[in-house]
C-alpha positions as CSV (number, residue, x, y, z in Angstrom):
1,X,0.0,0.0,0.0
2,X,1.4,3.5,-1.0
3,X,0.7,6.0,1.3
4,X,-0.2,9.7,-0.4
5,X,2.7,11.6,0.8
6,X,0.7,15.0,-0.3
7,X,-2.4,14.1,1.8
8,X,-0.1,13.4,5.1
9,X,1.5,16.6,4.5
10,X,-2.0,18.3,4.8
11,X,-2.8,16.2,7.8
12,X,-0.3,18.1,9.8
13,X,-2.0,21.0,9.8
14,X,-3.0,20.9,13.1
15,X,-5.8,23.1,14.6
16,X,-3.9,23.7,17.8
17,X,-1.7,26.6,17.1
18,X,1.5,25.1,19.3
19,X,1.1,21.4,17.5
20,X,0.7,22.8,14.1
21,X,3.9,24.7,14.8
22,X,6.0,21.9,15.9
23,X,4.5,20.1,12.5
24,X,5.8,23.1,10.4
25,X,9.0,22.6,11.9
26,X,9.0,18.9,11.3
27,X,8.0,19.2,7.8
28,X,10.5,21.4,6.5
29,X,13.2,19.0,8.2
30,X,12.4,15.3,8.3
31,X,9.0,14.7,5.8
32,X,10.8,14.6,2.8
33,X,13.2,12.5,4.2
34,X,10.9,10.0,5.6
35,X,10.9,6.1,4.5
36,X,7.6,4.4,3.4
37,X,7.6,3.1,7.1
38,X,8.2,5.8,9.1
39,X,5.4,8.0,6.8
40,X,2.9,5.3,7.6
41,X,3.6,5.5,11.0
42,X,3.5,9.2,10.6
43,X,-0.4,8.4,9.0
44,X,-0.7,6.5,11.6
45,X,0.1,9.0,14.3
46,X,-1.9,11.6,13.0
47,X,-5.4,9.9,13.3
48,X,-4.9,11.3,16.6
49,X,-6.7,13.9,18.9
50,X,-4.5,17.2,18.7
51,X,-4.5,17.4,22.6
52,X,-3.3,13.6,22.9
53,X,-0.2,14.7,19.8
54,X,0.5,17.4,22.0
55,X,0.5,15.8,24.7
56,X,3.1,13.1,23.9
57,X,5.5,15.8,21.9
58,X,5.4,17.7,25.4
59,X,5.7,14.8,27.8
60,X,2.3,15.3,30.0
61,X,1.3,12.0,28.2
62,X,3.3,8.6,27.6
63,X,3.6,7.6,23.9
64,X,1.9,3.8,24.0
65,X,2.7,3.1,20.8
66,X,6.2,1.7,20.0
67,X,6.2,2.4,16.4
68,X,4.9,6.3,16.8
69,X,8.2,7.0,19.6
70,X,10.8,7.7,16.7
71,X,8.0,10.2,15.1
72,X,7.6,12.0,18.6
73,X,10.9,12.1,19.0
74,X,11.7,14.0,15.8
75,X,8.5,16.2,16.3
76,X,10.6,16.9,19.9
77,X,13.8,18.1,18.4
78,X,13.9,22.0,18.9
């Protein structure tokens, strides 16, 4: 399955001012960078409430899911 690269982009537009600035930042970084993998985990990731994103990038709430800790930890990096 080949994951729409454009339409993940536009997911991380985030309606929660701070997350949608740590996605800028991400974006213009890592995306284009990503493998297949690590976008669908990235796909993945973003099904997710805003507040539980934010959340996990700011460390009030524990990432549960293995596969979506390497994708917090880049939307961490300052």
């Amino acid at each position: 399955m080949t994951i729409d690269r454009g339409r993940v982009r536009w997911q991380c537009r985030r309606a929660l001012l701070e997350l949608d600035l740590v996605f800028a930042r991400f974006l213009d970084r890592h995306f284009d960078r990503l493998s297949d993998d690590q976008l669908a985990d990235l796909d993945d990731l973003l099904r997710c409430d805003d507040y539980d994103i934010w959340g996990m990038v700011n460390g009030s709430k524990p990432c549960e899911e293995q596969r979506w800790k390497e994708m917090i930890a880049l939307l961490r990096e300052p």
